[in-house]
MARBA-3410 file (N, C-alpha, C, O; in Angstrom, 1 decimal):
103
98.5,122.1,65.4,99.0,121.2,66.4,97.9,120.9,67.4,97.7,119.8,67.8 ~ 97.1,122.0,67.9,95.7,122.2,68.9,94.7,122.7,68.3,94.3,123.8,68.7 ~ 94.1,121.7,67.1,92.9,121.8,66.0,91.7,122.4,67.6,91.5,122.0,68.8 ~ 91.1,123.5,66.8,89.9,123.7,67.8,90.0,124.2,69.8,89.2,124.3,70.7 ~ 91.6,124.3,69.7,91.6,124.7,71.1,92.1,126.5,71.1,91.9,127.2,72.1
92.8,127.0,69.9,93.2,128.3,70.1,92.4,129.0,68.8,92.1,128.4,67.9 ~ 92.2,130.3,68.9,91.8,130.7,68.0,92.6,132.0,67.2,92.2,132.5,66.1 ~ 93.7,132.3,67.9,94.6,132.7,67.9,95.8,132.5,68.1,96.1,132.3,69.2 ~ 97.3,132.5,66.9,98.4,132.8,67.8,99.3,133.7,67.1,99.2,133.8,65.9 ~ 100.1,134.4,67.9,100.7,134.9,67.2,102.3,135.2,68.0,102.6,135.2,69.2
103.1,135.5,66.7,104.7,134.8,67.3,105.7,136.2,66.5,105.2,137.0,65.7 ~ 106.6,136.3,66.8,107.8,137.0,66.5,107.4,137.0,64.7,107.3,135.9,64.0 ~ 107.3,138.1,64.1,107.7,138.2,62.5,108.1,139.8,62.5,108.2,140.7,63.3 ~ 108.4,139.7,60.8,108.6,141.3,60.8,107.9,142.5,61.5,108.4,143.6,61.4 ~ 107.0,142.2,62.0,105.9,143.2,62.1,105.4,143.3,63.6,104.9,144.3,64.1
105.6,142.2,64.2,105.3,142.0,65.5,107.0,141.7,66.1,107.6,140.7,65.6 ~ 107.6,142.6,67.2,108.8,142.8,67.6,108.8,141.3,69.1,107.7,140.9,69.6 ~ 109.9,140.8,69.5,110.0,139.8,70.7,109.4,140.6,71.6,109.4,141.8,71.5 ~ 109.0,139.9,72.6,108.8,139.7,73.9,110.6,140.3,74.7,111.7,139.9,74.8 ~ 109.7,141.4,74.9,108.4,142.0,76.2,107.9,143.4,75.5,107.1,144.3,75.9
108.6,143.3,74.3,107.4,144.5,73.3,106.0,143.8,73.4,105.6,142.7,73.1 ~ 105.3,144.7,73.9,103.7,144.5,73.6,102.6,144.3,72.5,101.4,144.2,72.5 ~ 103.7,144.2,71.4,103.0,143.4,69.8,102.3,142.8,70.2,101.2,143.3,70.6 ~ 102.7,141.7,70.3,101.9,140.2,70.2,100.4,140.5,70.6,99.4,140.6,70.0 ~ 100.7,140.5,72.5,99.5,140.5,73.0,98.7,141.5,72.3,97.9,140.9,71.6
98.4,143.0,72.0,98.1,144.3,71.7,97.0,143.7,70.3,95.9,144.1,70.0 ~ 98.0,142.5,69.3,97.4,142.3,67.9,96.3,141.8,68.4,95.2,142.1,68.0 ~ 96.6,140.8,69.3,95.7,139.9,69.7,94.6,140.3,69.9,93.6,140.0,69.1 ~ 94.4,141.4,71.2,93.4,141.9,72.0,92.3,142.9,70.6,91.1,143.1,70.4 ~ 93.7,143.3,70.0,93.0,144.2,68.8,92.2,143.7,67.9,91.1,144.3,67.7
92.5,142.5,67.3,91.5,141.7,66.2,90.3,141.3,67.0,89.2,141.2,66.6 ~ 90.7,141.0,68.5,88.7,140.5,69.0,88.4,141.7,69.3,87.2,141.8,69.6 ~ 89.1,142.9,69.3,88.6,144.1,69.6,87.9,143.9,71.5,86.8,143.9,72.0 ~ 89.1,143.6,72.0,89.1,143.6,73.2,89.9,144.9,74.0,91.0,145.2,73.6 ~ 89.4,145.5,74.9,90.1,146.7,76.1,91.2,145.7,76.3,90.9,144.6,76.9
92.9,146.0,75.8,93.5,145.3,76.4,93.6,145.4,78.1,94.5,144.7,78.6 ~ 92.9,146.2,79.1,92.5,146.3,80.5,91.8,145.0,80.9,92.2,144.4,81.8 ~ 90.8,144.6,80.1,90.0,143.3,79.7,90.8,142.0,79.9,90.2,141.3,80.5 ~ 92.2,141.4,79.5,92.7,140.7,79.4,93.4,140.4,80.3,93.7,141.3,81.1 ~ 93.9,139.2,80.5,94.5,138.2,81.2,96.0,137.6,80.4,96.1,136.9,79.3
97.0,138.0,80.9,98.3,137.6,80.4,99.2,136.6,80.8,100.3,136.9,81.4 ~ 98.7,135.3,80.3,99.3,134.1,81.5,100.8,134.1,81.1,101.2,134.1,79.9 ~ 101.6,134.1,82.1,102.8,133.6,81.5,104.0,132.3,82.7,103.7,131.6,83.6 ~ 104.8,132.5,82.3,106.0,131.6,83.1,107.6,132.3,83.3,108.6,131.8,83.7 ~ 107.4,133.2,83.0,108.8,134.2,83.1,108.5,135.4,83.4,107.4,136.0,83.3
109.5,136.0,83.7,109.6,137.8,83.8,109.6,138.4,82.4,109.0,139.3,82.0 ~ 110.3,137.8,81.9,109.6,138.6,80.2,108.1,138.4,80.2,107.5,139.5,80.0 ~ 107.4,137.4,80.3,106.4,137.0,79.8,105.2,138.2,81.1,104.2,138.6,80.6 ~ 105.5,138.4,82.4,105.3,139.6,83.2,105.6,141.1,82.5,104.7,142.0,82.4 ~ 106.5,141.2,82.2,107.2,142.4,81.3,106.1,142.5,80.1,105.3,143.4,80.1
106.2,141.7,79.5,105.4,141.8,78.4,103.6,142.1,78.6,103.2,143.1,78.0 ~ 102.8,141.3,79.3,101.5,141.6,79.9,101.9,142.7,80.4,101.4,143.3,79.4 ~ 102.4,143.7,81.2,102.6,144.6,81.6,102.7,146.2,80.9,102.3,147.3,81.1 ~ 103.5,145.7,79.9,103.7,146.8,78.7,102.1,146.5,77.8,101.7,147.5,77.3 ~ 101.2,145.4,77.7,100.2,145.7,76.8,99.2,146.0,77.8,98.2,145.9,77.3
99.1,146.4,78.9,98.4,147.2,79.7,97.5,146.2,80.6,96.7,146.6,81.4 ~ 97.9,145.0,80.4,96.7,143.6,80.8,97.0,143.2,82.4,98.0,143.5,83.1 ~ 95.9,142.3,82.7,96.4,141.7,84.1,97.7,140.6,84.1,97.8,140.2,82.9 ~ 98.3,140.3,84.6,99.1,139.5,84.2,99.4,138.0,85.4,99.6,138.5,86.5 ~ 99.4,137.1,85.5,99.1,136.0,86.2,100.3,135.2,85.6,100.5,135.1,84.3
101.5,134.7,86.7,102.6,134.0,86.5,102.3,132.5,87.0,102.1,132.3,88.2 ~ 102.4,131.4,86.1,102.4,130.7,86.5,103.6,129.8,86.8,104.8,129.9,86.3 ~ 103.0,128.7,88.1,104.0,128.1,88.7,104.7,127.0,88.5,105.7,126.4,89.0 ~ 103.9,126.7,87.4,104.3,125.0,86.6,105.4,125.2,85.4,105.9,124.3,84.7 ~ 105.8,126.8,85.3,107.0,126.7,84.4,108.4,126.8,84.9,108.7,126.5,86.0
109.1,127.2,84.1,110.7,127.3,84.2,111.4,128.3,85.2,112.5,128.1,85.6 ~ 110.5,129.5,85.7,110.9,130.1,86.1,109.8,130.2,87.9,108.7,129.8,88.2 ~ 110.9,131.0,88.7,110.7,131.1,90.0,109.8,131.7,90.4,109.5,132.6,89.6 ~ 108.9,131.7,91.8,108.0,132.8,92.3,108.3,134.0,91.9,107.8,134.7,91.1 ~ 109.8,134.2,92.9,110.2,135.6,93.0,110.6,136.0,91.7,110.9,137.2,91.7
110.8,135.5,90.8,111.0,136.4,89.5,109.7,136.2,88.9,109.8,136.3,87.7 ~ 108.5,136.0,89.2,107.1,136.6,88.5,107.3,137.8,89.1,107.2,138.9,88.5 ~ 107.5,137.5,90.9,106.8,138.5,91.6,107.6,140.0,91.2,107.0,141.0,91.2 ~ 109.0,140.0,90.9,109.8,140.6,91.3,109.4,141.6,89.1,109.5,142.8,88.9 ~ 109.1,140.9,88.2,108.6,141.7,87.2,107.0,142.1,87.0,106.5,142.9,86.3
106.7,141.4,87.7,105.1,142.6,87.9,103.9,141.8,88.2,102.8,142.3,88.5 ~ 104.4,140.2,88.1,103.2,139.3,88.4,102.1,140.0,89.2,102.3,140.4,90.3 ~ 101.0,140.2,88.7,99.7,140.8,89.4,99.0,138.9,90.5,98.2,138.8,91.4 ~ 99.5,138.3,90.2,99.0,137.5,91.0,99.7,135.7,90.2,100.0,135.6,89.0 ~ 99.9,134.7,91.4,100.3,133.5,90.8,99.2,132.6,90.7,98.1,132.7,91.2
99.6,131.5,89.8,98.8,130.3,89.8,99.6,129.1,89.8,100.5,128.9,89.0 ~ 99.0,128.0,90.9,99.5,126.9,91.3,99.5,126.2,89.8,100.5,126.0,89.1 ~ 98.0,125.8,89.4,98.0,125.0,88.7,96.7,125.7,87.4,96.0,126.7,87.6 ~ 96.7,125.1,86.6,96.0,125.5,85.4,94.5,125.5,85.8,93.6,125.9,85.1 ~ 94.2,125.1,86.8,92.8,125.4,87.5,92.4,126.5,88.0,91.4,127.1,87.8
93.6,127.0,88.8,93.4,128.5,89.2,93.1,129.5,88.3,92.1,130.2,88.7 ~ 93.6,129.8,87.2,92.9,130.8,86.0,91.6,130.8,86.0,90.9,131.8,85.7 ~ 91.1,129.5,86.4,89.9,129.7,86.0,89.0,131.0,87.2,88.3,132.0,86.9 ~ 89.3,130.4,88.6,89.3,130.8,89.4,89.5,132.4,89.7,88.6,133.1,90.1 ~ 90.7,132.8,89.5,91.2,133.9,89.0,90.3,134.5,87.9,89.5,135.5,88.1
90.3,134.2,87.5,89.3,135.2,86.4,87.7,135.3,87.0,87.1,136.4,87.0 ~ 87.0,134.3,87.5,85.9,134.4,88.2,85.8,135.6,89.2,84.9,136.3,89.4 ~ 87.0,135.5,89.7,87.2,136.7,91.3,87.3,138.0,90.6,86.6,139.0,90.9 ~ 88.1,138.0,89.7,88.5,139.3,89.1,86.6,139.6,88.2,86.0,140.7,88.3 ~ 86.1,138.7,87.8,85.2,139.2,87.1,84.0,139.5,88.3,83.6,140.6,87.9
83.6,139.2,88.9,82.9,139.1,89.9,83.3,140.4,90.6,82.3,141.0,90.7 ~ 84.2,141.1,91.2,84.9,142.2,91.5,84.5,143.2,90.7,83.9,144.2,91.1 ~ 84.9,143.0,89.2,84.4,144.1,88.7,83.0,144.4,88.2,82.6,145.5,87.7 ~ 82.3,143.2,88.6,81.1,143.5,88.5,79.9,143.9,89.7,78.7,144.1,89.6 ~ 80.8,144.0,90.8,80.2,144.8,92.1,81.1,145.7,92.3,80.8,146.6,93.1
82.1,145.7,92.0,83.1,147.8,91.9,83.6,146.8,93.2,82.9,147.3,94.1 ~ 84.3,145.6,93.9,84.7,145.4,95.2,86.4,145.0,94.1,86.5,144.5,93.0 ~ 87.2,145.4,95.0,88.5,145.1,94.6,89.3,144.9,95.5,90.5,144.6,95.2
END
């Protein structure tokens, strides 16, 4: 459906359990062989919080979906995003942070 934009996805099967079990993301991080500590867990719900949260990742709620502030904030949202710009941003700060130990 998004020829060349994901390189990954992965969804509910036998093997990987729903959301807010930490399958999904966990496979993910595991095949690029990423520190899931390393990752960024965008979502739009408190499952989708729940779930980044259980695979050990940062987790970033965004504000353009279905669900409310306070229910990112209230399942573990580590921080929000207005708009699909901010990630970018967000990840800049967070990387930049970790690369002078300032947090």
């Amino acid at each position: 459906m998004f020829p060349d934009m994901f390189h990954m996805v992965v969804g509910q099967s036998e093997k990987i359990r729903k959301k807010p079990a930490p399958d999904a993301p966990l496979s993910i991080a595991g095949e690029f062989g990423v520190d899931p500590r390393e990752c960024m867990y965008v979502g739009d719900s408190g499952t989708d919080m729940k779930t980044g949260k259980a695979a050990g990742m940062y987790t970033v709620g965004v504000l353009w979906g279905y669900r409310s502030e306070e229910e990112l904030k209230e399942n573990g949202a580590d921080e929000l995003a207005e708009r699909p710009a901010d990630l970018f941003r967000i990840y800049e700060r967070i990387t930049a942070e970790e690369n002078t130990g300032v947090q």
